[in-house]
KOLSEVO-438787 format. One record per residue (C-alpha): residue in one letter; x, y, z. Coordinates in steps of 0.05 Angstrom, whole numbers, plus 32768, in hexadecimal, padded with zeros to 4 digits. Layout:
N
REC rest   px   py   pz
REC    A    X    Y    Z
...
END
This chain:
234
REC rest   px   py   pz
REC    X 7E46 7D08 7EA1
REC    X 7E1C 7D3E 7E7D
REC    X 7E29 7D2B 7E35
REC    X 7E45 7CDE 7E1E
REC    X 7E8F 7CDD 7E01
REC    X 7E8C 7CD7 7DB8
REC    X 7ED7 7CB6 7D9F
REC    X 7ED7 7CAE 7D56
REC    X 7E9A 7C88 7D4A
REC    X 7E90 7C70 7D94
REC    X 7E6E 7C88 7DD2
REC    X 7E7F 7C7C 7E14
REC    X 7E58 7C94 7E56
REC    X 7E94 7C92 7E7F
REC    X 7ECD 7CC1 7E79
REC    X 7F00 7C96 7E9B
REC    X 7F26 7C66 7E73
REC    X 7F55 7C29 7E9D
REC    X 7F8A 7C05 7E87
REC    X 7F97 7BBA 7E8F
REC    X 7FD7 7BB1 7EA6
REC    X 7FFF 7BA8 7EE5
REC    X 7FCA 7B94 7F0F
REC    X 7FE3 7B5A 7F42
REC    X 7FAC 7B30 7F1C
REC    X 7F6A 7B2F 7EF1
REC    X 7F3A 7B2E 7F2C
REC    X 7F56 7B6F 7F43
REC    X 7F51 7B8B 7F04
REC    X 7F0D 7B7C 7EFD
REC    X 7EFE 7B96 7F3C
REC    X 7F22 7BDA 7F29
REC    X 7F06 7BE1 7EE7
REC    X 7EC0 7BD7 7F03
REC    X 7EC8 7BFF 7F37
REC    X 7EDB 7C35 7F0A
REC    X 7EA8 7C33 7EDF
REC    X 7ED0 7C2E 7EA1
REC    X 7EB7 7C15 7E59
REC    X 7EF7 7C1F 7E31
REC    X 7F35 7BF4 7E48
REC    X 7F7B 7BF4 7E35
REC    X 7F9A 7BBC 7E1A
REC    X 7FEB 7BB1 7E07
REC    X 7FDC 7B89 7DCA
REC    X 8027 7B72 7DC4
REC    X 8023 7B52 7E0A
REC    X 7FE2 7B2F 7E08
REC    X 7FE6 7AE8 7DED
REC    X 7FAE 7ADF 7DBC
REC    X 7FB9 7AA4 7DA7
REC    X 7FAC 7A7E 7DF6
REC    X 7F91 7A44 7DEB
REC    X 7F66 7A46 7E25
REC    X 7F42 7A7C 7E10
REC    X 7F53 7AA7 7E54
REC    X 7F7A 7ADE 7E39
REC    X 7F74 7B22 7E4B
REC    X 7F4B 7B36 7E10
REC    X 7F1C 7B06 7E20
REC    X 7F0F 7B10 7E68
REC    X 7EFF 7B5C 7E52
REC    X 7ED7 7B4C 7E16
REC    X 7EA8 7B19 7E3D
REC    X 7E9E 7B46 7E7B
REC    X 7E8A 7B81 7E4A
REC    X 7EC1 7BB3 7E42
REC    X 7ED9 7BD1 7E04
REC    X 7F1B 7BCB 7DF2
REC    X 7F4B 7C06 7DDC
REC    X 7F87 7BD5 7DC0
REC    X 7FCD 7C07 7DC8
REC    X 800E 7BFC 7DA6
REC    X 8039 7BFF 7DEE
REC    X 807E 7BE8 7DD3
REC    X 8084 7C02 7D8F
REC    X 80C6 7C2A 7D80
REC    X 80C2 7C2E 7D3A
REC    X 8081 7C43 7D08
REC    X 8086 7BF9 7CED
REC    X 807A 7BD4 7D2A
REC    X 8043 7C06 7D47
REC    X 8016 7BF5 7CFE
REC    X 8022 7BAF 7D03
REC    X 8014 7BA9 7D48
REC    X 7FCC 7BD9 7D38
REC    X 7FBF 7BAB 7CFC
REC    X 7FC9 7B6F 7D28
REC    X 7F9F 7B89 7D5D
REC    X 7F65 7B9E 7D27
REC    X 7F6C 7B54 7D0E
REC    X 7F5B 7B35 7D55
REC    X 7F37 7B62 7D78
REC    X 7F0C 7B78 7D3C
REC    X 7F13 7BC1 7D50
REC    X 7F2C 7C01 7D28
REC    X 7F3C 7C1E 7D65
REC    X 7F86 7C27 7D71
REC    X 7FAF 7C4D 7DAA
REC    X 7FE8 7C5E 7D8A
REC    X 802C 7C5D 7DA7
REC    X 8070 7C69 7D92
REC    X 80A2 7C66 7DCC
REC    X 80E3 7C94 7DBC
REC    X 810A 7C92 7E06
REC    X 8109 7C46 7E2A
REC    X 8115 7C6B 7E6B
REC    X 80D7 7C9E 7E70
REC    X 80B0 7C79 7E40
REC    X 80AD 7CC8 7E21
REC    X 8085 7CBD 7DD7
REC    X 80AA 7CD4 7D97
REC    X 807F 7D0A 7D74
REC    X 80A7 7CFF 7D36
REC    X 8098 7CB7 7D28
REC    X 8049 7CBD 7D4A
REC    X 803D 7CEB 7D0F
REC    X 804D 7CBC 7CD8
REC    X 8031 7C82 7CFA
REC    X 7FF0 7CA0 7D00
REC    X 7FE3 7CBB 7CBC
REC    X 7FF6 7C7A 7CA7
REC    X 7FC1 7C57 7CD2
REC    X 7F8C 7C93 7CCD
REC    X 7F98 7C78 7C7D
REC    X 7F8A 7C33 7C90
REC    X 7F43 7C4A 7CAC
REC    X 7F5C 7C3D 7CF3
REC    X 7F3E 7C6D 7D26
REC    X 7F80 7C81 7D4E
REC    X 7F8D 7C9A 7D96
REC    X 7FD1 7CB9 7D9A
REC    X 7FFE 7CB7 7DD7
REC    X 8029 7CFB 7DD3
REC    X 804A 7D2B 7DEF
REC    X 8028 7D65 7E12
REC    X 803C 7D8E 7DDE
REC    X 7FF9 7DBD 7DB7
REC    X 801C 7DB6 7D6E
REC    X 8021 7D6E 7D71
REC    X 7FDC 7D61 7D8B
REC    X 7FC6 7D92 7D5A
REC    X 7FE9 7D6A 7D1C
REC    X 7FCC 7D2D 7D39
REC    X 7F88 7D47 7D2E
REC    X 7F99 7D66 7CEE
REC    X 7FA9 7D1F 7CD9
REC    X 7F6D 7CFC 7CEF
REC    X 7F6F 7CDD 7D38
REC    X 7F35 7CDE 7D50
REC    X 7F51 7CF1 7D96
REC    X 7F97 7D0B 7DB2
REC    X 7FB7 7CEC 7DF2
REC    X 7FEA 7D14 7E0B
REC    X 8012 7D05 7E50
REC    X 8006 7D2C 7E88
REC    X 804F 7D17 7EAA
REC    X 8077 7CD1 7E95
REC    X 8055 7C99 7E97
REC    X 804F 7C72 7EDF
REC    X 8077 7CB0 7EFA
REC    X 802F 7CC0 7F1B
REC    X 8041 7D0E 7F16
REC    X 7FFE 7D2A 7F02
REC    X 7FF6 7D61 7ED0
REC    X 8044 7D7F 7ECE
REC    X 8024 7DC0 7E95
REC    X 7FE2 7DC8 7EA9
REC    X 7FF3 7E0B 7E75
REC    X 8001 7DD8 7E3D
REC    X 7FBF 7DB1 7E49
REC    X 7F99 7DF6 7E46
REC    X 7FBF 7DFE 7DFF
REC    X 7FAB 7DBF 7DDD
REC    X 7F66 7DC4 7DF0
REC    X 7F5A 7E0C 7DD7
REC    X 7F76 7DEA 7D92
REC    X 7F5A 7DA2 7D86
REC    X 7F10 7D92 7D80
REC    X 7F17 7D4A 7D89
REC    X 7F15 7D24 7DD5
REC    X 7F52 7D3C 7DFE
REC    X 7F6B 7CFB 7E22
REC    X 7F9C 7CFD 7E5D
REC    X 7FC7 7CC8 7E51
REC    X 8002 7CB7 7E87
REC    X 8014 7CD4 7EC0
REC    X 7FD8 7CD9 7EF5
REC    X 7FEA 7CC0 7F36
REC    X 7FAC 7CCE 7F5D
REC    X 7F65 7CE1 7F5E
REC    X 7F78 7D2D 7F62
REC    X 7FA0 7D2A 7F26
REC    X 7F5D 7D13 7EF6
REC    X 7F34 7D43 7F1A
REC    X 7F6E 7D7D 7F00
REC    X 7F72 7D5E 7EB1
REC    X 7F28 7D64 7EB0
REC    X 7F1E 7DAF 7EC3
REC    X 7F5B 7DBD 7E94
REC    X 7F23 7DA5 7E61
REC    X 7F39 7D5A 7E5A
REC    X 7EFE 7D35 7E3F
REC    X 7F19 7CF2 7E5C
REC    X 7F51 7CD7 7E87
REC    X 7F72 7C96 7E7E
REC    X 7F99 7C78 7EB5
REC    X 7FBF 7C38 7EC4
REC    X 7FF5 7C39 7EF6
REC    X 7FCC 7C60 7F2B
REC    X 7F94 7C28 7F33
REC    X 7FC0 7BE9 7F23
REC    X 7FF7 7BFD 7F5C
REC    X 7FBE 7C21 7F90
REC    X 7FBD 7BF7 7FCD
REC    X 7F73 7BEE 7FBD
REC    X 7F71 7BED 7F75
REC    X 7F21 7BEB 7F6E
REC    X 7F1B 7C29 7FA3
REC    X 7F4C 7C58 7F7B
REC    X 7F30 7C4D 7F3B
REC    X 7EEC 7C5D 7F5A
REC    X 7F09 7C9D 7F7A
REC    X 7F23 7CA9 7F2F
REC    X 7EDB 7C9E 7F11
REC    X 7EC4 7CD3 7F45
REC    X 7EFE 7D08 7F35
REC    X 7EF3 7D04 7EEF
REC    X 7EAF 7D0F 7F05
REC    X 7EBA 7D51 7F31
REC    X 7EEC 7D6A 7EFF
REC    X 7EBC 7D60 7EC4
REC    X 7E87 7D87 7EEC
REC    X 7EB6 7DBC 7F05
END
């Protein structure tokens, strides 16, 4: 890329970030992640066991083959449980990175604005570098910022709907009013689809159900790593 992504007080080279789920198994994951160049990797930290006594958990696997770890709240309804589960996950994974996530609807997996607001000022006050999952929505994203995340995430369409950008026009919105990285976060269902979020003005993509559910996992997140590429360029 022509400039590093700065998030908070890291940098990353690649603007693709992969999540860690729903891959058939850790091999393929691997395989995709690599092939994908990613650095930063999602990680569900209420459905990881830390505690394995073998020592072959998820967050190990990533940690010893190099990749940084972006711990998320997935599963949170309420502002209690998404703090506890970021404290928990600063406590293990010795990160203050947090992708915050407050689920509002069970069926579209649609964030709640309301409750995202107050859980991030809360964390942002804990000295936790947040990543917000939102709606595509400019005055939300824009509070967001106000309050200190260091990035906002909003969803392009639900997630694993694989629908793309559904308001390109909303996209265009946010990033004319936040300075920090613009994220897409949810909804991409192929290559095309990160080439589109990054000529919108997207500064990263993150994607999950597109690579874990390809038929060739490792070949679609390479054909991501290339649109982000092309759109980033165009």
């Amino acid at each position: 890329m022509d400039q590093p992504l700065k998030i908070g007080s890291e940098t990353f080279t690649s603007r693709l970030i992969l999540g860690s789920a729903r891959y058939p198994n850790h091999d393929v994951m691997l395989k995709a992640l690599r092939a994908g160049g990613a650095e930063l990797v999602t990680v569900a930290i209420r459905r990881v066991n830390l505690n394995d006594p073998t020592g072959e958990n998820l967050v190990s696997l990533l940690c010893r083959e190099g990749f940084r770890l972006l711990p998320n709240t997935a599963g949170c309804y309420t502002v209690r449980d998404a703090v506890v589960t970021a404290e928990l996950a600063r406590e293990a994974l010795e990160t203050n990175f947090i992708k915050l996530e407050i689920i509002a609807d069970e069926d579209t997996l649609y964030p709640d604005a309301e409750k995202l607001l107050e859980a991030a000022q809360i964390l942002v006050g804990k000295g936790f570098q947040v990543l917000p999952y939102s709606i595509d929505d400019p005055i939300t994203c824009k509070k967001l910022e106000d309050l200190g995340c260091v990035a906002v995430m909003p969803l392009g369409s639900p997630i694993g709907s694989g629908m793309g950008v559904l308001n390109p026009y909303n996209f265009s919105i946010i990033r004319s009013k936040v300075t920090v990285p613009l994220i897409l976060d949810a909804g991409v269902g192929t290559a095309s689809d990160a080439t589109l979020a990054m000529e919108l003005g997207c500064d990263a993509v993150l994607t999950d159900t597109a690579v874990a559910h390809a038929q060739d996992p490792a070949l679609m997140a390479e054909a991501m790593r290339h649109a982000c590429l092309a759109g980033r360029q165009a």
